[in-house]
N, CA, C and O atoms as a printed pandas DataFrame, in Angstrom:
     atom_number atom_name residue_name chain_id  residue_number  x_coord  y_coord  z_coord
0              1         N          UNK        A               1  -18.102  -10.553  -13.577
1              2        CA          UNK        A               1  -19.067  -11.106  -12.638
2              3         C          UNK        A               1  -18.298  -11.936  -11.615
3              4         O          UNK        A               1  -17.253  -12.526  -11.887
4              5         N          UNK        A               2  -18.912  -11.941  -10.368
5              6        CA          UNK        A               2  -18.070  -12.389   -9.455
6              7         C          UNK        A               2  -18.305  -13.144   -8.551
7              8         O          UNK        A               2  -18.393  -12.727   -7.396
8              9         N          UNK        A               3  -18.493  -14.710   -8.941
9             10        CA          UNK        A               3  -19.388  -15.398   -8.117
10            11         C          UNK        A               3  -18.771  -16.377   -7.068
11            12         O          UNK        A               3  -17.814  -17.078   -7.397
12            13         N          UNK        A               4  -19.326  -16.441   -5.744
13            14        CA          UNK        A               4  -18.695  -17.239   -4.730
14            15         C          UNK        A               4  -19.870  -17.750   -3.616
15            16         O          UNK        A               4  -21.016  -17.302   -3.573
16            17         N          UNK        A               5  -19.337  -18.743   -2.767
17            18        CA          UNK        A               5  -20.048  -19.562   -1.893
18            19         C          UNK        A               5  -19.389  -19.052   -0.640
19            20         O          UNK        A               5  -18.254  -19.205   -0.191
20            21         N          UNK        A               6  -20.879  -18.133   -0.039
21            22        CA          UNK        A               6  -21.043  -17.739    1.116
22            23         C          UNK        A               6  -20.769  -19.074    2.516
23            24         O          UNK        A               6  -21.209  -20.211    2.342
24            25         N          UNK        A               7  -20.357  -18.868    3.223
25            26        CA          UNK        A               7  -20.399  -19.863    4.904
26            27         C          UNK        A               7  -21.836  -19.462    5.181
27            28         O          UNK        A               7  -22.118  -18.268    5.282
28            29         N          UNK        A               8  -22.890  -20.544    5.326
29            30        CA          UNK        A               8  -24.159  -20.407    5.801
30            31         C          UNK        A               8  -24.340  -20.815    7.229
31            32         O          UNK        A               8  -24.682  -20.170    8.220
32            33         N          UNK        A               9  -23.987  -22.170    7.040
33            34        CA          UNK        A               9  -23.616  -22.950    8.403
34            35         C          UNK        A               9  -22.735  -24.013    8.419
35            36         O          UNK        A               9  -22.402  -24.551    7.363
36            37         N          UNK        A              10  -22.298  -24.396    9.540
37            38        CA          UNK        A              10  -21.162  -24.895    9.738
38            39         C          UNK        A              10  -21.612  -26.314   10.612
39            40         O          UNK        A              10  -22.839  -26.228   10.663
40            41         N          UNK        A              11  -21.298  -27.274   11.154
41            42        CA          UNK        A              11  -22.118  -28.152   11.888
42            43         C          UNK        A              11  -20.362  -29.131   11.942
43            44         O          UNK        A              11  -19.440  -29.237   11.133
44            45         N          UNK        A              12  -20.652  -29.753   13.544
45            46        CA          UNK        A              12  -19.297  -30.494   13.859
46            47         C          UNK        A              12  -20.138  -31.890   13.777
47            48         O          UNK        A              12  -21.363  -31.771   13.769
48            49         N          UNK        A              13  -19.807  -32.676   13.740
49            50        CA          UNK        A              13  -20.285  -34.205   13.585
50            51         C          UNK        A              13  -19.286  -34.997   14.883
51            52         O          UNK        A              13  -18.127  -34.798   15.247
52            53         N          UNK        A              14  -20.018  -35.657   15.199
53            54        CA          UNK        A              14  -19.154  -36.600   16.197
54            55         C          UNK        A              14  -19.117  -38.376   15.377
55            56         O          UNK        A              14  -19.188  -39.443   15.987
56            57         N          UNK        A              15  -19.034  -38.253   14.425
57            58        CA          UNK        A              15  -18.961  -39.324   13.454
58            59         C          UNK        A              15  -17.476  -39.845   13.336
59            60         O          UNK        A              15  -16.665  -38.930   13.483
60            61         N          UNK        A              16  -17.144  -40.578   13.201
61            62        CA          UNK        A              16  -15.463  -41.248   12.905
62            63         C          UNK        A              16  -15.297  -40.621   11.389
63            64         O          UNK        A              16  -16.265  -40.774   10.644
64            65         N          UNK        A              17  -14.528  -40.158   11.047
65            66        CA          UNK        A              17  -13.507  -39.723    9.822
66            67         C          UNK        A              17  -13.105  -41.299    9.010
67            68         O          UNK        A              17  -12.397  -42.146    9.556
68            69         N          UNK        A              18  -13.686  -41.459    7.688
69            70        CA          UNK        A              18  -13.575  -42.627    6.892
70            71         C          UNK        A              18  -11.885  -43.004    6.794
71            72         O          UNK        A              18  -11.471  -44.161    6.715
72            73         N          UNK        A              19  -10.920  -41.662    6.817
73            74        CA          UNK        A              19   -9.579  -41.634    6.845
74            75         C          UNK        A              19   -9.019  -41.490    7.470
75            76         O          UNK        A              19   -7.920  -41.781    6.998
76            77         N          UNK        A              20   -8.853  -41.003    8.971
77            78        CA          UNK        A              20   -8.009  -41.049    9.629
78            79         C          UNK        A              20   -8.345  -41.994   11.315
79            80         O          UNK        A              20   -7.535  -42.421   12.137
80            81         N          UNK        A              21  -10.011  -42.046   11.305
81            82        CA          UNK        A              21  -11.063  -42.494   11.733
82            83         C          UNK        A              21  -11.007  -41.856   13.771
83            84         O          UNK        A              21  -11.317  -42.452   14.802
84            85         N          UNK        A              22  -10.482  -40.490   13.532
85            86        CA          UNK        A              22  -10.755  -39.578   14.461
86            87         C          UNK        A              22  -12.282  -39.092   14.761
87            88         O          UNK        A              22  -12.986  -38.550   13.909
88            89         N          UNK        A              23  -12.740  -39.401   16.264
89            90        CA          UNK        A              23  -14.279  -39.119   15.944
90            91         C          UNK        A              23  -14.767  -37.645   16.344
91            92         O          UNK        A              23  -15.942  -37.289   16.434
92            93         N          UNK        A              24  -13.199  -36.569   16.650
93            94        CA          UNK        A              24  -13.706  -35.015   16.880
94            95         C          UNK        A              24  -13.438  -34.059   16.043
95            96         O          UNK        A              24  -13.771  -32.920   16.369
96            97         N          UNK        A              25  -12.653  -34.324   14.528
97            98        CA          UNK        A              25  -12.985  -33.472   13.339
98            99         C          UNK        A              25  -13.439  -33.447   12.585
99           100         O          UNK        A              25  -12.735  -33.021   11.670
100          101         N          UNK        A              26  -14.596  -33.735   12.243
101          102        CA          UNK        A              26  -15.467  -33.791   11.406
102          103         C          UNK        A              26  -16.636  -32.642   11.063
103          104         O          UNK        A              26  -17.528  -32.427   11.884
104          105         N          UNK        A              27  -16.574  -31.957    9.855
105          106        CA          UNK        A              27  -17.164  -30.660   10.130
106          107         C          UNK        A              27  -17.491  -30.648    8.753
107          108         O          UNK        A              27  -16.678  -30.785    7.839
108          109         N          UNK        A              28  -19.372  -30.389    8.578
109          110        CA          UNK        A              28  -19.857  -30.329    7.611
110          111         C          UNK        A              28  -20.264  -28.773    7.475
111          112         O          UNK        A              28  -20.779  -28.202    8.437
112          113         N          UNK        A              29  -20.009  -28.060    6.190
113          114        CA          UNK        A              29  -20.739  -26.847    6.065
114          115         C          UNK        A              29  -21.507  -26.818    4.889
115          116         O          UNK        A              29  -21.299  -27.621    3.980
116          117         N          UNK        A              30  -22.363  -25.970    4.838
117          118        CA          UNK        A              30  -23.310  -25.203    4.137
118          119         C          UNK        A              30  -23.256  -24.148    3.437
119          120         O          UNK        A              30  -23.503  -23.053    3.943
120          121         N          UNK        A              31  -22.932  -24.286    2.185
121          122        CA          UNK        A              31  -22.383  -22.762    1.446
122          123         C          UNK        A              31  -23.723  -22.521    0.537
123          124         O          UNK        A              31  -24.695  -23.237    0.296
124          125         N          UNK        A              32  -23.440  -21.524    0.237
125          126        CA          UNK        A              32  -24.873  -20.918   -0.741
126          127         C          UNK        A              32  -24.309  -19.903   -2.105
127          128         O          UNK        A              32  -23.342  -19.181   -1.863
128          129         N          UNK        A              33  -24.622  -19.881   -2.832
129          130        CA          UNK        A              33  -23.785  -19.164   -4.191
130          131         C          UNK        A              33  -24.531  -17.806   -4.251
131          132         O          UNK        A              33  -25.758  -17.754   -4.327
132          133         N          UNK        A              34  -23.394  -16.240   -4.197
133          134        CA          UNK        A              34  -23.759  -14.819   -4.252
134          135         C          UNK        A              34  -23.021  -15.067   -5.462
135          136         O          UNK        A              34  -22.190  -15.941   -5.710
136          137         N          UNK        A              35  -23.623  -13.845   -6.388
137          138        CA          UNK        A              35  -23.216  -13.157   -7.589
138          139         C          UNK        A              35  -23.348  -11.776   -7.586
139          140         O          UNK        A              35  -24.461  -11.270   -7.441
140          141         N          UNK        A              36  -22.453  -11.177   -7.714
141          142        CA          UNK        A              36  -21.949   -9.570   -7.447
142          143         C          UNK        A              36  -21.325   -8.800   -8.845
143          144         O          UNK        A              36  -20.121   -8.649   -9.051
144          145         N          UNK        A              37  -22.368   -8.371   -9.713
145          146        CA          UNK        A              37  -21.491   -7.766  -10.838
146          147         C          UNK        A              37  -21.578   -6.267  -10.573
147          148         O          UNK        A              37  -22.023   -5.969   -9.464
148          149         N          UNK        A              38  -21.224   -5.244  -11.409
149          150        CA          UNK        A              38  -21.613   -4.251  -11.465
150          151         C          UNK        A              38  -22.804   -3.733  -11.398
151          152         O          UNK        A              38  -22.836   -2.587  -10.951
152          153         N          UNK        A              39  -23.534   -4.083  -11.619
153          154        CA          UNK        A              39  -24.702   -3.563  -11.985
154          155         C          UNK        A              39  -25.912   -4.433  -10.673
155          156         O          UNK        A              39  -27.029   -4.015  -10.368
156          157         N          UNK        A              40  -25.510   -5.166  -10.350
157          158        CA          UNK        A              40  -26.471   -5.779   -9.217
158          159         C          UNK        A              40  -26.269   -7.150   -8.332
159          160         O          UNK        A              40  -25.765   -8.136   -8.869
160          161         N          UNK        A              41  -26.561   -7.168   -7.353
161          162        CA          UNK        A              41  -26.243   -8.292   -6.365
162          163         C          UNK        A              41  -27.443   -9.643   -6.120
163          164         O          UNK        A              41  -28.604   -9.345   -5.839
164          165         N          UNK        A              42  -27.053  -10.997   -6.247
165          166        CA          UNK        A              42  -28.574  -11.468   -5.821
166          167         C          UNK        A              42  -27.560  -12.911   -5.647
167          168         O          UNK        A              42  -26.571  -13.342   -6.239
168          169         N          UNK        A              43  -28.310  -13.318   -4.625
169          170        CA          UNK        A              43  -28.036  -14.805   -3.777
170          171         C          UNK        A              43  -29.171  -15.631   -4.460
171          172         O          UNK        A              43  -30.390  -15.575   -4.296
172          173         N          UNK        A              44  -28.556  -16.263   -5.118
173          174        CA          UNK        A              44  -29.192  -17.459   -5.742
174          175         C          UNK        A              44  -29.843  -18.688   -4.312
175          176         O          UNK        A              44  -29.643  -18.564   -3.104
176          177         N          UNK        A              45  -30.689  -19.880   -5.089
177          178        CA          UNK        A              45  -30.936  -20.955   -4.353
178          179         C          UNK        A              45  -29.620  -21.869   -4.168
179          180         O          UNK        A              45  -29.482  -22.647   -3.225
180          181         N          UNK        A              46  -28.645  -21.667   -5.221
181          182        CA          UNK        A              46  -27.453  -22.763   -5.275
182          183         C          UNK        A              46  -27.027  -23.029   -4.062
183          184         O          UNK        A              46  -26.682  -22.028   -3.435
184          185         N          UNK        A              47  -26.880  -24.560   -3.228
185          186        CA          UNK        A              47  -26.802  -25.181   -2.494
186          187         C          UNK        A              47  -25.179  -25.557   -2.486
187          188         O          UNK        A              47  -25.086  -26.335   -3.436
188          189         N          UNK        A              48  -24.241  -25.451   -2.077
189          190        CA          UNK        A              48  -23.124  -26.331   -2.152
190          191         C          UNK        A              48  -22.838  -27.096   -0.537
191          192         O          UNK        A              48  -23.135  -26.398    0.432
192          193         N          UNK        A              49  -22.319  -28.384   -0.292
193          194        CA          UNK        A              49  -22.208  -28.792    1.186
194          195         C          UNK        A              49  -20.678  -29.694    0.749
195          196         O          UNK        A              49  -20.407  -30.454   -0.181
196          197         N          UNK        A              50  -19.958  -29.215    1.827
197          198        CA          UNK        A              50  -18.565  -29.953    1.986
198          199         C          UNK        A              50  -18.160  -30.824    3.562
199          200         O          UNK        A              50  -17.943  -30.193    4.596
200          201         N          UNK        A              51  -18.128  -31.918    3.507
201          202        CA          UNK        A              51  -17.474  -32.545    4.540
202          203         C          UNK        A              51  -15.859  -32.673    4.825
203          204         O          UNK        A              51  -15.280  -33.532    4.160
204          205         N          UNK        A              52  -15.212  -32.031    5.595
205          206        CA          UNK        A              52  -13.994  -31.944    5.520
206          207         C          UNK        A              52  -13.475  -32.538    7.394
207          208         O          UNK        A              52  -14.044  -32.138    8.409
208          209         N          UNK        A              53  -12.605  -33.277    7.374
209          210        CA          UNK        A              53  -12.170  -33.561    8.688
210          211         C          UNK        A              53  -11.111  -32.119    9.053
211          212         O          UNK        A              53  -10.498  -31.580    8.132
212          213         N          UNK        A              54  -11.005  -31.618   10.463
213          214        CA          UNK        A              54   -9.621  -31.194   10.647
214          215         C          UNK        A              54   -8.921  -31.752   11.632
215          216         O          UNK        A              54   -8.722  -31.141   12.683
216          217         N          UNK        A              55   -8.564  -32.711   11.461
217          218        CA          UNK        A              55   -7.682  -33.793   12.090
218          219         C          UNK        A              55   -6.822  -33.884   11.011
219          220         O          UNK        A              55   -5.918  -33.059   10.878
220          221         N          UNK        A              56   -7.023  -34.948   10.084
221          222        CA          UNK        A              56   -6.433  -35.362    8.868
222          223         C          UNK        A              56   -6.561  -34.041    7.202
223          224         O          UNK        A              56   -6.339  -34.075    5.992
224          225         N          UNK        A              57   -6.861  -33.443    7.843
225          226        CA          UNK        A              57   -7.363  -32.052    6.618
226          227         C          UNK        A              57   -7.622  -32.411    5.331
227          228         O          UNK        A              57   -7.465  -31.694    4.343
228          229         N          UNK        A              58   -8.098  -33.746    5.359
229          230        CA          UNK        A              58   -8.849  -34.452    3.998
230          231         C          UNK        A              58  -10.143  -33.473    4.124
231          232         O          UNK        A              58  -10.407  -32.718    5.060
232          233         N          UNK        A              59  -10.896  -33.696    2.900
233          234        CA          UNK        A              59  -12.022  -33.460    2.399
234          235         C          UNK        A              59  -12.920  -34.854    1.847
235          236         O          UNK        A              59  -12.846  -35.255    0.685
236          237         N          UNK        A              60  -13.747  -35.479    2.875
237          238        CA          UNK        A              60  -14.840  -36.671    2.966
238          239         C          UNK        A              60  -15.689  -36.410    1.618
239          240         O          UNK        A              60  -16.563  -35.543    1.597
240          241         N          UNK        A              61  -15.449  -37.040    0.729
241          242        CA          UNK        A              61  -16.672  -37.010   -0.739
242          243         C          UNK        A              61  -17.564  -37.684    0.019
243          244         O          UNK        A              61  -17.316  -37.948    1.196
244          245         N          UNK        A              62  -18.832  -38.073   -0.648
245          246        CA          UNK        A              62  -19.590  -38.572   -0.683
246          247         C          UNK        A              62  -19.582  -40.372   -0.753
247          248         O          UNK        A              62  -20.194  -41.225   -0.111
248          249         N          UNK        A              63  -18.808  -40.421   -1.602
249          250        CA          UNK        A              63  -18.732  -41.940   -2.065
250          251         C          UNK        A              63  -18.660  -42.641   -0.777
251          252         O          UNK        A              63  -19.379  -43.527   -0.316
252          253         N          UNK        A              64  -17.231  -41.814   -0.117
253          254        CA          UNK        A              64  -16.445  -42.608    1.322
254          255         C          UNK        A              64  -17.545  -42.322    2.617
255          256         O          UNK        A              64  -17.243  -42.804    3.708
256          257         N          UNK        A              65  -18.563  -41.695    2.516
257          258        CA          UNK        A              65  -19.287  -41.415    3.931
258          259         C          UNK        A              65  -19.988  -42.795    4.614
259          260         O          UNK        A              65  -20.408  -43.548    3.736
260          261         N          UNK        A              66  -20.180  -43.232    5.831
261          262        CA          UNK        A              66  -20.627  -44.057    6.172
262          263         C          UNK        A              66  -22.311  -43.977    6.173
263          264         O          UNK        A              66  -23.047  -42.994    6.084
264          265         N          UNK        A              67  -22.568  -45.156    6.287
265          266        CA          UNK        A              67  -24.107  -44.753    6.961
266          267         C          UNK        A              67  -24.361  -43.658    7.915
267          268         O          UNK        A              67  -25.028  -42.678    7.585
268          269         N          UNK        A              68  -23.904  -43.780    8.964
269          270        CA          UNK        A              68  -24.165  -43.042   10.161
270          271         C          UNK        A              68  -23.829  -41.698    9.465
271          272         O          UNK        A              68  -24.736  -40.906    9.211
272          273         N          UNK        A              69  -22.363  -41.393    9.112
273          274        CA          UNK        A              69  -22.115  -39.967    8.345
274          275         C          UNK        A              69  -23.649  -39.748    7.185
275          276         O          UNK        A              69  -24.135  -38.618    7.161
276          277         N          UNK        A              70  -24.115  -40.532    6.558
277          278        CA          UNK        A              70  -25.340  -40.166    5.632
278          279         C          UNK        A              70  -26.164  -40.058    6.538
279          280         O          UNK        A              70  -26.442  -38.865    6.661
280          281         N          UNK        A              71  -26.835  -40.823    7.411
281          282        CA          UNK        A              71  -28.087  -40.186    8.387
282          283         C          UNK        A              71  -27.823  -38.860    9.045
283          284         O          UNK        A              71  -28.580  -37.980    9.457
284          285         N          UNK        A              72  -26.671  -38.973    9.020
285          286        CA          UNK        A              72  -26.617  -37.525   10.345
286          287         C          UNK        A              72  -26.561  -36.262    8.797
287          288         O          UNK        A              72  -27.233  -35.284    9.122
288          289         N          UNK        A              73  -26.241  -36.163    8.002
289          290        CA          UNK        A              73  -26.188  -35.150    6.563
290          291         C          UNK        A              73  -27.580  -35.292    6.452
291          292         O          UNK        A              73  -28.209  -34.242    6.582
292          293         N          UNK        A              74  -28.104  -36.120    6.284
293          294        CA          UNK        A              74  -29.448  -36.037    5.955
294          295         C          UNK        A              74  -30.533  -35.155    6.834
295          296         O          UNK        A              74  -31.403  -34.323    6.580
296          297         N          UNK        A              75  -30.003  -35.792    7.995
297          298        CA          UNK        A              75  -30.698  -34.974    9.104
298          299         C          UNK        A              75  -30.535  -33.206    9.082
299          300         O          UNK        A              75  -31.484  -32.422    9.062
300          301         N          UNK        A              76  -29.241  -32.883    9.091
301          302        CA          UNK        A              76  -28.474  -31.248    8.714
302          303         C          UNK        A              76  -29.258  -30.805    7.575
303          304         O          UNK        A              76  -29.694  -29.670    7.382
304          305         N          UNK        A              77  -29.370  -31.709    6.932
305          306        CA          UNK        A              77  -29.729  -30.936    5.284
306          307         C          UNK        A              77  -31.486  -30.610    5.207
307          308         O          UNK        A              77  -32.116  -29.962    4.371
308          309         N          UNK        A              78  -32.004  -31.427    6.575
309          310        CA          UNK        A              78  -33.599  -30.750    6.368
310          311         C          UNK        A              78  -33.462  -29.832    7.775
311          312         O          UNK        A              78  -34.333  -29.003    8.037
312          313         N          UNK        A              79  -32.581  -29.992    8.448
313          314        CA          UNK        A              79  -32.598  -28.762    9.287
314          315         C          UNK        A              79  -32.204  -27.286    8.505
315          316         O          UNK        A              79  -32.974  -26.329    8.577
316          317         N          UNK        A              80  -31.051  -27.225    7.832
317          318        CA          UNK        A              80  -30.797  -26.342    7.023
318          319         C          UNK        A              80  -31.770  -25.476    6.405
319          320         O          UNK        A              80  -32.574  -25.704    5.501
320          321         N          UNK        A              81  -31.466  -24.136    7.269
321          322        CA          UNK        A              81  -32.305  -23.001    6.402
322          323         C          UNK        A              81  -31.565  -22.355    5.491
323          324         O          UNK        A              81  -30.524  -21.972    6.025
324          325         N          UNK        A              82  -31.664  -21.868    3.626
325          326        CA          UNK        A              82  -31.029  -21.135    3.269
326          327         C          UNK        A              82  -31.651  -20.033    3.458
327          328         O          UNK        A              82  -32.767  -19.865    3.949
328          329         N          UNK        A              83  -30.575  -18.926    2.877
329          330        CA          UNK        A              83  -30.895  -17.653    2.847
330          331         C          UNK        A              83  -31.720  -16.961    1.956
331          332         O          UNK        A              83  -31.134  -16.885    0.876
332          333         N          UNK        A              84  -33.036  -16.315    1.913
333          334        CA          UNK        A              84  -34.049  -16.002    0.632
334          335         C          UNK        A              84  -33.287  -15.788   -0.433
335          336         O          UNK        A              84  -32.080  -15.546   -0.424
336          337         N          UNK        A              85  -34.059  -15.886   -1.438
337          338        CA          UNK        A              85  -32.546  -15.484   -3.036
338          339         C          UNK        A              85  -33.521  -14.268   -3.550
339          340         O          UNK        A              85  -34.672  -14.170   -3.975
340          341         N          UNK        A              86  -32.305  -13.311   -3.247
341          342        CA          UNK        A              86  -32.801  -11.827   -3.302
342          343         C          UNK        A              86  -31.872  -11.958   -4.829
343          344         O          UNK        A              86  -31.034  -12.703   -5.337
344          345         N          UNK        A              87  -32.787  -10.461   -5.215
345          346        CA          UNK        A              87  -31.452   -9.656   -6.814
346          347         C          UNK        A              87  -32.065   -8.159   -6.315
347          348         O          UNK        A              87  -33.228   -7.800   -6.133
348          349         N          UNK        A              88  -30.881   -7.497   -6.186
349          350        CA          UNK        A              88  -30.911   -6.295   -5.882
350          351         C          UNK        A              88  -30.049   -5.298   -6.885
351          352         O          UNK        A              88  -28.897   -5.620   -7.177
352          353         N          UNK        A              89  -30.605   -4.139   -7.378
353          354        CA          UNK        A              89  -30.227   -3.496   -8.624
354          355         C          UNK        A              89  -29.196   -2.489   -7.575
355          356         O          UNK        A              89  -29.462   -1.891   -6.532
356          357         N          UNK        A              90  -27.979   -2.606   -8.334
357          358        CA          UNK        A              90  -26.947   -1.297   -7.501
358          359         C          UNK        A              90  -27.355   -0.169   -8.209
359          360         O          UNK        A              90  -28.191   -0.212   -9.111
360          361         N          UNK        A              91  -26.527    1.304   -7.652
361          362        CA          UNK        A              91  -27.029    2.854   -8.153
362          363         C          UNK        A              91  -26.292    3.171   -9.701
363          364         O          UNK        A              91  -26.447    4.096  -10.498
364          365         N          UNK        A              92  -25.348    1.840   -9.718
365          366        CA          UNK        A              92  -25.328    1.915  -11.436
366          367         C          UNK        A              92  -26.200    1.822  -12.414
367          368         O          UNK        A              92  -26.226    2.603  -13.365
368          369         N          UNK        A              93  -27.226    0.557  -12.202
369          370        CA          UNK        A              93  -28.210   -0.088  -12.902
370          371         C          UNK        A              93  -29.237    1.407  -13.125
371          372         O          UNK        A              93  -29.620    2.062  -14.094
372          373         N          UNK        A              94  -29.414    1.482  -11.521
373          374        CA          UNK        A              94  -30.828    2.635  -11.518
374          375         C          UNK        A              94  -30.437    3.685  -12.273
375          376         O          UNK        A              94  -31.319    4.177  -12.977
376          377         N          UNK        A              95  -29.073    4.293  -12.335
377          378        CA          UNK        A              95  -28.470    5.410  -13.008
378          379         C          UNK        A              95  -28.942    5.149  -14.229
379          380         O          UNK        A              95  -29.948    5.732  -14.636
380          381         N          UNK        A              96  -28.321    4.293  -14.935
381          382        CA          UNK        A              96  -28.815    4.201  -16.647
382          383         C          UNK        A              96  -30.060    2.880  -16.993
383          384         O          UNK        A              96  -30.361    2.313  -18.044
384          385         N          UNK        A              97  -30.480    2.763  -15.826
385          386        CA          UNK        A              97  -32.404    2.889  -15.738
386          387         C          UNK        A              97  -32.831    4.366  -16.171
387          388         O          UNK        A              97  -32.870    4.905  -17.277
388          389         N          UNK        A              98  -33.065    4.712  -15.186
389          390        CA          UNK        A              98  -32.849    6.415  -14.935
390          391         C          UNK        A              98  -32.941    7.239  -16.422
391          392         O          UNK        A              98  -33.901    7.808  -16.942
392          393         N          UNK        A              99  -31.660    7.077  -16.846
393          394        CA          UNK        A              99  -31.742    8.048  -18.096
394          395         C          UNK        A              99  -32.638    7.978  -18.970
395          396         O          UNK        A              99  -33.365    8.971  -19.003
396          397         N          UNK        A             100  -32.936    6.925  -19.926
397          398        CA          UNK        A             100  -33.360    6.807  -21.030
398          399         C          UNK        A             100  -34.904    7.536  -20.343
399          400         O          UNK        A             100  -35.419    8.492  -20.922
400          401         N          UNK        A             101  -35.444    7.018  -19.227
401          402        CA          UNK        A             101  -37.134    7.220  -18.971
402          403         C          UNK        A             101  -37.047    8.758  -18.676
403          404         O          UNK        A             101  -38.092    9.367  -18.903
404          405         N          UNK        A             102  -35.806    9.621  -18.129
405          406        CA          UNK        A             102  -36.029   11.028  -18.039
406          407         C          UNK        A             102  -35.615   11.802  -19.560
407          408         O          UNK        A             102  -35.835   12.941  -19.972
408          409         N          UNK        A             103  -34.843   10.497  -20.230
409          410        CA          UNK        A             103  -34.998   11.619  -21.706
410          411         C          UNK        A             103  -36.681   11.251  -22.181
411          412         O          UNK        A             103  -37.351   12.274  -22.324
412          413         N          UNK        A             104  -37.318   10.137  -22.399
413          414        CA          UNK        A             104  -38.425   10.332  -22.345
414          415         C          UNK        A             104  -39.246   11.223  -22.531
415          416         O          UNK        A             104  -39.786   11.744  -23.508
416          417         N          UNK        A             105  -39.287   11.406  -20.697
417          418        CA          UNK        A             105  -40.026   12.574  -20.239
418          419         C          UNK        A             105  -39.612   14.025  -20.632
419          420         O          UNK        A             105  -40.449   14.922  -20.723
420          421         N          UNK        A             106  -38.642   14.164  -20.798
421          422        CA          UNK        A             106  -38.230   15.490  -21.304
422          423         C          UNK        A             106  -38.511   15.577  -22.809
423          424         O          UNK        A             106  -38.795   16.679  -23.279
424          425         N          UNK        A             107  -38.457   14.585  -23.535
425          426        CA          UNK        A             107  -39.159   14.668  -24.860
426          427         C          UNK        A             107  -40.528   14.728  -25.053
427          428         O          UNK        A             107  -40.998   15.187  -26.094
428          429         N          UNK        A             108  -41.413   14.183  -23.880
429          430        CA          UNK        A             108  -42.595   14.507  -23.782
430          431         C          UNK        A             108  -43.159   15.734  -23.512
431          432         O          UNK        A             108  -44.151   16.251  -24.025
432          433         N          UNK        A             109  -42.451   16.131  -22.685
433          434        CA          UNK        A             109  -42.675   17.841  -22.136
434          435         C          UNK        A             109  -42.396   18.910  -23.629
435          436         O          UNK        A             109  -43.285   19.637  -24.072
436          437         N          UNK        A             110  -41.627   18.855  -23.966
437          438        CA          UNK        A             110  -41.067   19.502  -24.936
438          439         C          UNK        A             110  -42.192   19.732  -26.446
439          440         O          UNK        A             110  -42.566   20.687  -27.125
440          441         N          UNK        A             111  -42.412   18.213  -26.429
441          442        CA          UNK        A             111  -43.687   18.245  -27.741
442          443         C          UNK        A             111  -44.762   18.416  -27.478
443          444         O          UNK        A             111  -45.649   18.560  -28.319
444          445         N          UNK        A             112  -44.982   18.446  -25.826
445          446        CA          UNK        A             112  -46.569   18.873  -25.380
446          447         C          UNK        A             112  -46.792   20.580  -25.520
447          448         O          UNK        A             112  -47.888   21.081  -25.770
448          449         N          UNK        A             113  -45.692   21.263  -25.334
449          450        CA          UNK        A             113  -45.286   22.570  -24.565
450          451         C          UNK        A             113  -44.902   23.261  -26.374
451          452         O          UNK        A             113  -44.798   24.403  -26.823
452          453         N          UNK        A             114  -44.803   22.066  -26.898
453          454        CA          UNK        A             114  -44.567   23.416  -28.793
454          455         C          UNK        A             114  -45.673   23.095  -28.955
455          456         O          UNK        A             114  -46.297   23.503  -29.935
């Protein structure tokens, strides 16, 4: 199984950097968690959000954010649309879906027809 956090959205902040306190790299994104096995694909609700400067190429936790950095996240995070959380069956699944209901039917035919 093969699970990872899609780029949803991306958003630049004009906020000062807690660490290097540059106020033009600051860049919050929006990731969302896909799961891809064999047998079927589906985008969960899972939410992930990272604040990362690229000035200083730190990564801003939470703890270190200022006020202003929390109002303005707050604000992003009810603008933020995710993506519907689909599960979609691949032509593996349907394949051995598939079988068992056409042996079934072929066992049905067979005992109707003797």
């Amino acid at each position: 199984m093969k699970e990872k956090f899609i780029n949803i959205k991306k958003v630049s902040l004009n906020n000062n950097c807690p660490e290097c306190y540059s106020k033009d790299g600051l860049q919050l994104t929006f990731k969302q968690k896909f799961i891809e096995t064999p047998f079927y694909k589906s985008m969960t609700n899972e939410i992930s959000q990272k604040l990362k400067c690229n000035i200083c190429h730190s990564i801003i936790y939470p703890e270190r954010w200022t006020d202003d950095i929390e109002g303005v996240f707050e604000y992003q995070k009810k603008a933020f649309e995710p993506k519907k959380k689909i599960f979609r069956l691949k032509k593996l699944a349907w394949f051995l879906i598939s079988i068992p209901i056409a042996l079934i039917v072929i066992a049905t035919i067979i005992i109707l027809f003797l």
